[in-house]
C-alpha positions in Angstrom: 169.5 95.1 -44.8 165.5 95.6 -44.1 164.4 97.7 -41.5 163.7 95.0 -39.2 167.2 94.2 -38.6 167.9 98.3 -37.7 165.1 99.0 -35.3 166.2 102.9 -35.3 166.1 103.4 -39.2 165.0 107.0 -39.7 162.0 105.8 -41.9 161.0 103.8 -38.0 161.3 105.7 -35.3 159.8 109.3 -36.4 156.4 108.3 -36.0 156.9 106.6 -32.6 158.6 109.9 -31.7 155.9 111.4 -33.0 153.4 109.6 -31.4 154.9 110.0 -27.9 154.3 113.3 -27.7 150.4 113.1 -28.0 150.5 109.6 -26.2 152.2 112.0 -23.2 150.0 114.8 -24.0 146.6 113.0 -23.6 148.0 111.0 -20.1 148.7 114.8 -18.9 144.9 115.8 -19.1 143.6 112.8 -17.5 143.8 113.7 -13.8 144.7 110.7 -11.7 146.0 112.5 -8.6 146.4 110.0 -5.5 146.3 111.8 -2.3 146.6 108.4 -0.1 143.1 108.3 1.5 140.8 107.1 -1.8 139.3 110.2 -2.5 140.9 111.0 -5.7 139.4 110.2 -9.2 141.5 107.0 -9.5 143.6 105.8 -12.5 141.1 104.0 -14.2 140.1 106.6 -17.0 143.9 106.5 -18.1 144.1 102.7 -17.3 141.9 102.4 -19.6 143.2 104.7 -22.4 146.3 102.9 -21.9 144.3 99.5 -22.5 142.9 100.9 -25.7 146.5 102.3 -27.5 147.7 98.5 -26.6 144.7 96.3 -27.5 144.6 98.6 -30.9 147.7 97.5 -32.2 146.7 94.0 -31.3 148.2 93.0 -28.1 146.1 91.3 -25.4 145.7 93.0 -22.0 145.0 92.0 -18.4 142.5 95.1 -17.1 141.8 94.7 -13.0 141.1 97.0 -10.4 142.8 96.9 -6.8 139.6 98.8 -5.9 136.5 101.2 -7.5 138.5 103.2 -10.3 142.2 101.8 -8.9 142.9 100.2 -12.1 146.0 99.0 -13.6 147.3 97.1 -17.0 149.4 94.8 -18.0 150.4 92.8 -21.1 153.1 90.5 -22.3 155.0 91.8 -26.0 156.4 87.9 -27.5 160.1 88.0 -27.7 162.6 86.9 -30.1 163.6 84.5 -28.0 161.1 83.3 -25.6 162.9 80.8 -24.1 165.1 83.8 -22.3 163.9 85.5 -18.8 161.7 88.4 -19.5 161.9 91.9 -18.6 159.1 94.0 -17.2 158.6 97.7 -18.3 156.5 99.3 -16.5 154.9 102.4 -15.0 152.9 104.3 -12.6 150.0 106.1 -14.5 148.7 107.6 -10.9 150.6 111.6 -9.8 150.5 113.2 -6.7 148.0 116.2 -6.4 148.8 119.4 -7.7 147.7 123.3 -6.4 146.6 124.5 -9.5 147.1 128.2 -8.3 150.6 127.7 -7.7 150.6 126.4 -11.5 151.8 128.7 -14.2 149.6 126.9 -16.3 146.8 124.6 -15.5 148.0 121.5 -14.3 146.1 119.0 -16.0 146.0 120.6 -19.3 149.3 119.2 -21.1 150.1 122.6 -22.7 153.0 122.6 -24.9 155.2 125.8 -24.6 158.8 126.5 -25.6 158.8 123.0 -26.7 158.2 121.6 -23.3 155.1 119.9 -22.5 153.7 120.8 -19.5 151.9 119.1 -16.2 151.4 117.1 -13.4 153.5 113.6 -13.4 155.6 114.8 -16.9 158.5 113.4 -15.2 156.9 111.2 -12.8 155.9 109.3 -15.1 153.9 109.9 -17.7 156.8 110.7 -19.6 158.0 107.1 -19.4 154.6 105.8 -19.7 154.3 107.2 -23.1 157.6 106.3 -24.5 156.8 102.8 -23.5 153.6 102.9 -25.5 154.6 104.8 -28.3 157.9 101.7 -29.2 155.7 99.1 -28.4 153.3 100.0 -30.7 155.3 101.2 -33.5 157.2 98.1 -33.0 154.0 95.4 -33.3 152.9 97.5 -36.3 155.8 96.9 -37.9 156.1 93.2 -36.8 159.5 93.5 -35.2 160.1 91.5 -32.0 162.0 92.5 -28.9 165.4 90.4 -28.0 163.0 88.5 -25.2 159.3 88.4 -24.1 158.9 91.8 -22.3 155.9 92.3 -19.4 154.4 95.6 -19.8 152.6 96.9 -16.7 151.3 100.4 -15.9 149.9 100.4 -12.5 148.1 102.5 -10.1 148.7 103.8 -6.6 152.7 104.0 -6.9 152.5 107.7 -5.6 151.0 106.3 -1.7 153.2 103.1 -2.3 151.7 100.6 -4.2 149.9 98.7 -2.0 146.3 99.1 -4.5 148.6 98.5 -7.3 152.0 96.9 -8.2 151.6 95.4 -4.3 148.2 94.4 -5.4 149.4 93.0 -8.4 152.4 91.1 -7.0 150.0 89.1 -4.1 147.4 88.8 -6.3 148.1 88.3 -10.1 151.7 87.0 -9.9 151.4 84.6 -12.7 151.6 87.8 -15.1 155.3 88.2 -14.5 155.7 84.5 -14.9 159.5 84.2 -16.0 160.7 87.4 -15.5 163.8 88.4 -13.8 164.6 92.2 -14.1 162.8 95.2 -14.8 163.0 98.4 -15.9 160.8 101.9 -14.5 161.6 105.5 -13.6 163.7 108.3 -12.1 167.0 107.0 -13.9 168.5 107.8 -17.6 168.5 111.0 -17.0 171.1 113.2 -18.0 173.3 116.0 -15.9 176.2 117.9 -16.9 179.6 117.1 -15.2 183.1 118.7 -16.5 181.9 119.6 -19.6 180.1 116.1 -20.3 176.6 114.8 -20.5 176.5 111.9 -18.1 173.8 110.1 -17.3 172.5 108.1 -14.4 171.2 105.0 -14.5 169.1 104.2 -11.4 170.8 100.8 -9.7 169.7 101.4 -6.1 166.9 102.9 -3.9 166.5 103.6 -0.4 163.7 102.3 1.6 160.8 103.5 3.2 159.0 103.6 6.5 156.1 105.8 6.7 155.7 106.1 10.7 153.4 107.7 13.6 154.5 108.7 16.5 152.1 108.6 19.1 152.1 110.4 22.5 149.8 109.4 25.5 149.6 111.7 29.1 147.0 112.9 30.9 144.1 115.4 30.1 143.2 118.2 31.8 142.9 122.1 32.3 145.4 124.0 30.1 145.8 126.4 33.4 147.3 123.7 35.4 151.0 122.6 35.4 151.1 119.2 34.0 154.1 117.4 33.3 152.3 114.1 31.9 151.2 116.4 28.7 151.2 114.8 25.4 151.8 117.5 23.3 155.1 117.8 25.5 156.4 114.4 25.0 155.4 114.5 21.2 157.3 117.8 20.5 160.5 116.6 21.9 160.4 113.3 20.2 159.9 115.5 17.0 162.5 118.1 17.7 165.0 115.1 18.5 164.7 113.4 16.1 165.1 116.3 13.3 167.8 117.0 15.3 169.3 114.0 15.0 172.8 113.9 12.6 172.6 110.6 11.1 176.0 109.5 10.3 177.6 109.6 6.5 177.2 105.7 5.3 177.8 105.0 1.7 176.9 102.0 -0.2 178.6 100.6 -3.0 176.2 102.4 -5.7 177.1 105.8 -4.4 180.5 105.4 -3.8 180.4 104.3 -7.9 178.5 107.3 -8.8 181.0 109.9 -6.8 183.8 108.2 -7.8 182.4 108.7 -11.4 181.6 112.1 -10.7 185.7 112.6 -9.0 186.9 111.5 -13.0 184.7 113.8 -15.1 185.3 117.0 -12.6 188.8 116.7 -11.4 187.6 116.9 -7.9 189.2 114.6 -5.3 187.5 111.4 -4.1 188.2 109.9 -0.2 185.2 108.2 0.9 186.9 109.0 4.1 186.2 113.1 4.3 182.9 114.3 4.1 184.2 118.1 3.3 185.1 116.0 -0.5 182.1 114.4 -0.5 180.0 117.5 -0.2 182.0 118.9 -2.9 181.0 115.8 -4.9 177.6 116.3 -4.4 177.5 119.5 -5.1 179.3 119.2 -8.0 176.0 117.1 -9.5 174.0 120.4 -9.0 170.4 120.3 -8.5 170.4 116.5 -8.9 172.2 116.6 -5.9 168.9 116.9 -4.2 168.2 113.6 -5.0 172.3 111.8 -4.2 172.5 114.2 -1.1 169.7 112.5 0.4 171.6 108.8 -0.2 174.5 109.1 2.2 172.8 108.5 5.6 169.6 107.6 6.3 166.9 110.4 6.9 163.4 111.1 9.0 161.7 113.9 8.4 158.3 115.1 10.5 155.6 115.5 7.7 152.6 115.8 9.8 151.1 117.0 13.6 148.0 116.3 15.4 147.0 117.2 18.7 144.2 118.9 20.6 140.8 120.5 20.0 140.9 123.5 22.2 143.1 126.3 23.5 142.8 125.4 27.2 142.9 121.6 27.1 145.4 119.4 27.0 144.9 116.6 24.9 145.1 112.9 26.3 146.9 112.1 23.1 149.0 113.7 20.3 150.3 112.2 17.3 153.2 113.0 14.3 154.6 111.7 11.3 157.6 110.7 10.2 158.5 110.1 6.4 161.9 108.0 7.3 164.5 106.4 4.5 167.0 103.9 5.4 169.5 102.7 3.5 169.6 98.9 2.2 170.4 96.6 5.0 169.5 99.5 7.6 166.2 99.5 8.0 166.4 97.7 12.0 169.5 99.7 13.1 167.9 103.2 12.1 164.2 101.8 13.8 166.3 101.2 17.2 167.8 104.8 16.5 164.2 106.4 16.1 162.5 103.9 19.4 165.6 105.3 21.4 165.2 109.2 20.2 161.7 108.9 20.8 161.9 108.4 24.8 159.7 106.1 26.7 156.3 108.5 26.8 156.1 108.0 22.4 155.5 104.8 21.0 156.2 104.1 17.0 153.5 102.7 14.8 154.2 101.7 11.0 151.9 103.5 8.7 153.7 101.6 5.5 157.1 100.6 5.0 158.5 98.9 2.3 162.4 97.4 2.1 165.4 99.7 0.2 167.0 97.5 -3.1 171.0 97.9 -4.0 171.1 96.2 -7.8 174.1 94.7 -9.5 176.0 97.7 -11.5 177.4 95.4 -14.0 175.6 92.4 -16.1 174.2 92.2 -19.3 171.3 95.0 -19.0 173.2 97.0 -17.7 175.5 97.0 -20.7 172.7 97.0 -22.8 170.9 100.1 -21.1 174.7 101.9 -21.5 175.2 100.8 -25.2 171.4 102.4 -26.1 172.5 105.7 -24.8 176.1 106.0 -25.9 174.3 105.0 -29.3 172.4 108.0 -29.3 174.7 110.2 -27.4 178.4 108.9 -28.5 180.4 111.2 -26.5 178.4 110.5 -23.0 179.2 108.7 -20.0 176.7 106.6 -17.6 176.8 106.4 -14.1 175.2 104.3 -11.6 172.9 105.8 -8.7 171.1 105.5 -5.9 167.4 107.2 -5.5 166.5 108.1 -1.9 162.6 107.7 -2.6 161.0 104.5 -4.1 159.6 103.0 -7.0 157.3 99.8 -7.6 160.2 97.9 -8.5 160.2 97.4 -4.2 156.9 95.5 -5.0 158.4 93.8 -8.3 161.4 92.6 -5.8 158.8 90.2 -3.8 159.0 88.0 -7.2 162.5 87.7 -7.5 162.5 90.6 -10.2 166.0 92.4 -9.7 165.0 96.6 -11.2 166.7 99.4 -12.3 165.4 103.0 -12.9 166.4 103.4 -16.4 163.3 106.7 -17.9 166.3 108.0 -21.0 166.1 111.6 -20.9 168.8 114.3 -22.5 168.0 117.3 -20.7 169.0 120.7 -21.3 171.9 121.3 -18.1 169.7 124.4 -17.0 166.4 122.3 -16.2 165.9 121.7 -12.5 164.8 118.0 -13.5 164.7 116.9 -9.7 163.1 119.7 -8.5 160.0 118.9 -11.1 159.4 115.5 -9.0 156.2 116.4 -7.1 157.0 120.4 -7.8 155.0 123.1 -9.6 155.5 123.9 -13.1 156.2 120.6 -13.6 157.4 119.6 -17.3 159.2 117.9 -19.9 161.3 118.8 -23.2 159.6 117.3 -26.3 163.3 116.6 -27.3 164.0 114.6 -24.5 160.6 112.5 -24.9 161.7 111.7 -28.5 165.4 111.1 -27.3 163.6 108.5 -24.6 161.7 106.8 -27.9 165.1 106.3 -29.9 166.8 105.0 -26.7 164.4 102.2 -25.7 163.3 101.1 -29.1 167.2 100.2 -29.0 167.1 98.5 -25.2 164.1 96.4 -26.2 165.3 95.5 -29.6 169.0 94.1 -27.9 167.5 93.3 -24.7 
């Protein structure tokens, strides 16, 4: 049998695994941070690194920006079979900004130490980025196709939503997914440790977002007179009520999946009904329970105040933020929820928001995505999961594209994976990036 019918042959995959590792390494150093407003350096200087490693090996790109230096990539790999839907790989080449101070190392310099490789967006995603480049490439130099035409698309802005990216991309340029019908991108694959077992969790759901203000209107005036029409009044207890606020337990069909899973491996009861088992549950997943705890209700948290320019004046106006996430399906209940908390002196205005996704849990990528790992990993389980932030696969969703989060990591059980997500010292195990390699070059190759 020749090595194109065994697209993990030893004499194959080495040099992609290889080649990840600098691919990842030289994303790391270029400093894309997006801190919402357009002041950052943009993604265009990776975009267009990213262009190059594709266009090298032969494949033709489509290179636009949203706006000056918001540039994204995309290109279509020719499938084995054409004439079946295509699947869309992509990433987010953008990161949110990092205090280099607070950095053990600097952030944009893509050390490698202990055999983790080190800096802002490792795990979200550069890490993913570069495993997608490193198969593709290895697999056009060695003329083997994927099972089915596959879109690849790295975009920018994912980190303040999209909207100058895969939003951008989807309104404007939606003949380059022509065909395609699922889609594949981050925070999944991952692996945790759960009675003894590695299991890992495959990204099948996502909450949805509303970035909101509130805004407050009274009357100005002299800080030495009583005033009960003050703004900063009405704002602060529309804040503290709605932190306040216990949103009730609600889980979907994804989660219940995922604790039930999580009930078989640890011996722990399941009843959906008592929320004492479900913390247990939860807990049970460790620090990745930072990212499932955050799934069973919905959630609004105050990010951000603004009011007044002087000690003794009360402002006319005063204004907050709220980072809500509602549950698929939730988003008008939990908006009535927040209009009634915030009391008739606060109005609500919609910053961005963007709708929550609940994905099949069975089907024929999803067995696919489960037969790559257990290849790699025989003695490993997979588990479906909800994430309780977002991904560009919202934006994907506009076309009809049904995504999963599916990154492949095996991770040592003593990382704090989740807490590297927009976190200091962020980082990733050079093990884990070639273990990512092996596992998709498998995915794309049954597809």
């Amino acid at each position: 049998m020749t090595s194109q019918h065994v697209p993990a042959a030893p004499s194959v995959v080495p040099q992609a695994e290889d080649e990840v590792v600098t691919i990842c390494r030289e994303l790391l150093r270029i400093d894309t941070s997006n801190y919402g407003d357009g002041s950052g350096p943009g993604e265009r200087t990776a975009a267009e690194y990213v262009q190059g490693l594709l266009e090298e090996v032969g494949l033709e790109t489509t290179f636009f920006e949203s706006a000056p230096r918001r540039a994204s990539v995309v290109a279509r790999l020719e499938g084995a079979d054409p004439t079946r839907p295509a699947l869309v790989l992509h990433g987010h080449t953008d990161v949110v900004p990092a205090h280099a101070p607070d950095w053990t190392v600097d952030p944009f310099s893509g050390e490698e130490i202990d055999g983790m490789l080190w800096g802002r967006g490792a795990v979200d995603m550069k890490d993913m980025d570069a495993m997608i480049l490193a198969v593709v490439r290895q697999m056009v130099r060695e003329g083997r196709k994927p099972a089915r035409d596959v879109v690849l698309a790295f975009f920018a802005d994912e980190e303040a939503g999209g909207p100058l990216g895969a939003g951008w991309a989807v309104d404007n340029r939606p003949e380059l997914f022509e065909g395609a019908t699922e889609a594949i991108s981050e925070v999944g694959g991952f692996s945790v440790e759960l009675g003894g077992r590695r299991a890992y969790l495959l990204q099948t759901a996502e909450k949805g977002l509303g970035w909101l203000r509130l805004v407050a209107d009274g009357r100005a005036g002299h800080g030495s007179q009583i005033n009960p029409d003050n703004a900063v009044a009405h704002l602060a207890g529309a804040v503290a009520r709605i932190a306040a606020h216990p949103w009730p337990l609600t889980l979907t069909p994804t989660v219940q999946a995922l604790l039930r899973g999580v009930a078989d491996l640890t011996g722990l009861r399941y009843d959906v009904e008592d929320p004492h088992v479900i913390d247990e549950l939860v807990a049970a997943l460790g620090s990745t329970s930072r990212f499932v705890g955050a799934t069973l209700r919905n959630t609004a948290t105050p990010t951000q105040l603004d009011a007044g320019y002087k000690a003794n004046v009360v402002p006319g106006t005063a204004t907050a933020v709220l980072d809500t996430r509602f549950l698929p399906a939730e988003r008008d209940s939990m908006r009535a929820v927040l209009e009634d908390l915030a009391g008739p002196h606060v109005r609500i205005e919609t910053i961005h928001e963007d709708i929550g996704l609940e994905a099949p849990i069975t089907g024929a990528l999803v067995d696919r995505m489960v037969d790559a790992v257990l290849a790699e990993d025989p003695g490993a389980v997979v588990l479906p999961y909800m994430l309780s932030a977002g991904t560009d696969n919202k934006s994907l969703a506009r076309l009809g594209i049904t995504g999963y989060g599916f990154a492949p990591l095996q991770l040592p059980p003593e990382l704090d994976f989740a807490g590297m997500f927009h976190g200091v010292d962020e980082r990733v195990p050079v093990s884990a990036l070639r273990f990512g390699v092996r596992v998709l070059d498998r995915l794309l190759a049954q597809g």
